[in-house]
FISENU-623283 format. One record per residue (C-alpha): residue in one letter; x negated, y negated, z. Coordinates in steps of 0.02 Angstrom, whole numbers, padded with zeros to 5 digits, always signed. Each point is the difference from the previous one (the first is absolute). Layout:
# residues N
AXYZ/...
***
This chain:
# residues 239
X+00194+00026+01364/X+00084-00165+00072/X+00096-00056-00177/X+00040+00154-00035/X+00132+00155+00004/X+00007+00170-00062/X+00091+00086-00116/X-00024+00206+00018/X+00056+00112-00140/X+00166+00063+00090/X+00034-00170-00054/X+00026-00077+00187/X-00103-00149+00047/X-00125-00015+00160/X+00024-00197+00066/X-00149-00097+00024/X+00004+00033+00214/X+00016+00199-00021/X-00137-00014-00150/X-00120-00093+00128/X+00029+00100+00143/X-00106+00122-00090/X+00144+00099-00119/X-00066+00167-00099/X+00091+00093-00091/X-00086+00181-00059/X-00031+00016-00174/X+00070-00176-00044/X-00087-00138+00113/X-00140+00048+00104/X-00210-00053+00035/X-00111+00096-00079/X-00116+00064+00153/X-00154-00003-00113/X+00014-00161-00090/X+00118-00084+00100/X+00093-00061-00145/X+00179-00001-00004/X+00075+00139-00101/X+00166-00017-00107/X+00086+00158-00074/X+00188+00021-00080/X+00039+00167-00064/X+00091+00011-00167/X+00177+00045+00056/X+00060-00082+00155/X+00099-00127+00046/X-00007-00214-00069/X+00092-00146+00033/X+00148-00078-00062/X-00066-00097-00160/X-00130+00164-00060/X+00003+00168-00043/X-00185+00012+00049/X-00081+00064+00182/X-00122-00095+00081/X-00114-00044+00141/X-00011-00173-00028/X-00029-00191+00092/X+00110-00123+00000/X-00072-00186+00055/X+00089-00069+00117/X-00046-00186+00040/X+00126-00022+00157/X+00014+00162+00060/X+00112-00030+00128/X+00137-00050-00141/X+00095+00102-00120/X-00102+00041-00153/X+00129-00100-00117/X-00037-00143+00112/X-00084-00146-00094/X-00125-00004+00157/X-00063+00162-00061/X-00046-00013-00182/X-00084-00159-00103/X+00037-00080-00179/X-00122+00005-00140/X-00016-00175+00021/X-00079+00026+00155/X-00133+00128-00045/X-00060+00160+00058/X-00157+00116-00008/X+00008+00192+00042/X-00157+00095+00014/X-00031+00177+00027/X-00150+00119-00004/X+00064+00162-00029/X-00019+00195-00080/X+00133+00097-00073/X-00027+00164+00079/X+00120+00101-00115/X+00119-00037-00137/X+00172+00116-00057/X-00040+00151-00095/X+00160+00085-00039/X+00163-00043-00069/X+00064-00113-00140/X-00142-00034-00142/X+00026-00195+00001/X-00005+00006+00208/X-00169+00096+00012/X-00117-00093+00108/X+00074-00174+00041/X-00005-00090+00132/X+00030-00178+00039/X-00128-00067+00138/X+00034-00171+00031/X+00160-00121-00045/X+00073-00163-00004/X+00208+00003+00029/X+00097-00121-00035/X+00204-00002+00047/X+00046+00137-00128/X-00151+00019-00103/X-00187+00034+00004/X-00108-00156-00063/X-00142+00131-00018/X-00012+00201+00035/X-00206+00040+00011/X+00003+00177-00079/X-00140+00130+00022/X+00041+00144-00128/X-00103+00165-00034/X+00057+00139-00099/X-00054+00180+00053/X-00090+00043-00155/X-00121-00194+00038/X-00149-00010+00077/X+00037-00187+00064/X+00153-00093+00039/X+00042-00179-00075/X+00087-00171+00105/X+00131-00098-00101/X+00126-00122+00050/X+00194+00017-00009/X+00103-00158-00013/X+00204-00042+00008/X+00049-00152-00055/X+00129-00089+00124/X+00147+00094-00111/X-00097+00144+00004/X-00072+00006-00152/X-00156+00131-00002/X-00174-00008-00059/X-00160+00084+00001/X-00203-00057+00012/X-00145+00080-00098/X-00097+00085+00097/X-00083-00104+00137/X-00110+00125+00037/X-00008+00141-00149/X-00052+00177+00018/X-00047+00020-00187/X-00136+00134+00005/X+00006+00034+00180/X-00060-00167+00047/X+00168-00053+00115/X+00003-00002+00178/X-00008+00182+00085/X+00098+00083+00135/X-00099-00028+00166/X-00076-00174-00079/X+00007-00118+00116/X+00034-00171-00105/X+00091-00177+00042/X+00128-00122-00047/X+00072-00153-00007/X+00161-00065-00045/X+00007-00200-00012/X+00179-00068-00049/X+00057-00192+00017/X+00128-00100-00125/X-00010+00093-00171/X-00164+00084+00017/X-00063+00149+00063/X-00168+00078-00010/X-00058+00179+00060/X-00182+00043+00039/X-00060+00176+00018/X-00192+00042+00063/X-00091+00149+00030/X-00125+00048+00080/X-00128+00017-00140/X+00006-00183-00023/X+00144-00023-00143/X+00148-00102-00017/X+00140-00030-00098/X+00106-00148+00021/X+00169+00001-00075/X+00088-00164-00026/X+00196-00010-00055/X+00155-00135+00006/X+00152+00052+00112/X+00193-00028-00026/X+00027-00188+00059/X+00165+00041+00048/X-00106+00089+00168/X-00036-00182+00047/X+00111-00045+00147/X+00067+00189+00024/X-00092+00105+00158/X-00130+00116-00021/X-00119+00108+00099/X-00139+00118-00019/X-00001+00180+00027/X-00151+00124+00022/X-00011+00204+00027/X+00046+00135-00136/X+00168-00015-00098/X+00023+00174-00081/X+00063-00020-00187/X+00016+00184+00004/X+00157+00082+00078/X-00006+00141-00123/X-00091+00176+00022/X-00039+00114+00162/X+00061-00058+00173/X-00186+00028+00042/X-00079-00150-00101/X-00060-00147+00058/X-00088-00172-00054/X-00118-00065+00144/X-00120-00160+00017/X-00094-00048+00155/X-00030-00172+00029/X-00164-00092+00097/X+00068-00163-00015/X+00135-00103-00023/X+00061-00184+00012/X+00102-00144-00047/X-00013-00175+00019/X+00094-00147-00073/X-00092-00150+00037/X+00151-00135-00047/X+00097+00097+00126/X-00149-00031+00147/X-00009-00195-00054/X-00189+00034-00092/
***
């Protein structure tokens, strides 16, 4: 957790010191005492921050931690690359509320200043068997647009709750590519161009559950627990 800081879904962040000195939070942030992973959950209806309308229990990187997150210090430009990768299951998804907001959940991020270079959706509908992973982008005047399915769930054959499963997220200049592997051996590798006009502008990565749900009973909840998790940007470390 040393470039990081937490985001609970009251909507209050956890700094990087409080969030090594061993935070929990019950039934948002905690270690699961049988797998040791580390457990994210955001109910639909709480609270967000300032720029969303969305709860979550989320990561944000923080490169200098000791800085201000707006700090240059604590973010990186496309140019200089950047590599997230996460091995991960998404315990539970959203089951009441608004049709559209069923099930969705956004797992892993890259932010920009005002926009989201790319939103890495899990989805699954109560009446599938499987969920699906596709990739939200914003253009830098947040312009939106949507994948295919990275991973589809045509006949079943997505990724299921409890699976555990990994990705990557590998962004520098104009190109980003996404990876996703399971366990059974497959993967898909998505490729795509991104908005130039990110070049220059700060960015960082984010990690956790994002609830695209804040529709339905006070009682439901998306949740993901996560085994691993890291980021490296080897311009940054002079490799």
């Amino acid at each position: 957790m040393s470039n990081w800081k937490l985001t609970i879904p009251s909507g209050k962040d956890i700094p990087n010191d409080e969030l090594n000195d061993g935070y929990t939070l019950e039934g948002a942030f905690y270690t699961d005492p049988q797998t040791g992973g580390m457990v994210f959950r955001s109910p639909n209806i709480a609270g967000h921050t300032s720029g969303s309308k969305y709860s979550r229990s989320e990561l944000r990187e923080m490169l200098d931690p000791g800085a201000s997150a707006t700090a240059d210090s604590n973010n990186w430009k496309p140019e200089d690359g950047g590599t997230l990768q996460a091995t991960l299951r998404v315990d539970r998804v959203s089951t009441t509320g608004d049709a559209e907001k069923l099930g969705r959940v956004v797992i892993g991020q890259i932010h920009g200043p005002d926009t989201e270079v790319i939103r890495l959706y899990f989805d699954k509908k109560p009446q599938e068997k499987t969920g699906r992973i596709y990739a939200g982008h914003d253009s830098i005047s947040n312009k939106n647009r949507y994948s295919e399915d990275i991973v589809g769930n045509d006949g079943g054959d997505g990724i299921a709750l409890g699976e555990v499963f990994g990705y990557r997220i590998d962004y520098r200049d104009n190109d980003l590519t996404v990876t996703v592997s399971r366990l059974s051996g497959g993967k898909t590798v998505y490729r795509t161009a991104i908005d130039s006009g990110y070049v220059g502008k700060n960015v960082y990565f984010k990690a956790g559950v994002y609830n695209q749900n804040n529709t339905g009973d006070n009682k439901d909840y998306v949740q993901a627990t996560f085994f691993a998790l890291s980021q490296h940007h080897p311009l940054l470390n002079g490799e």
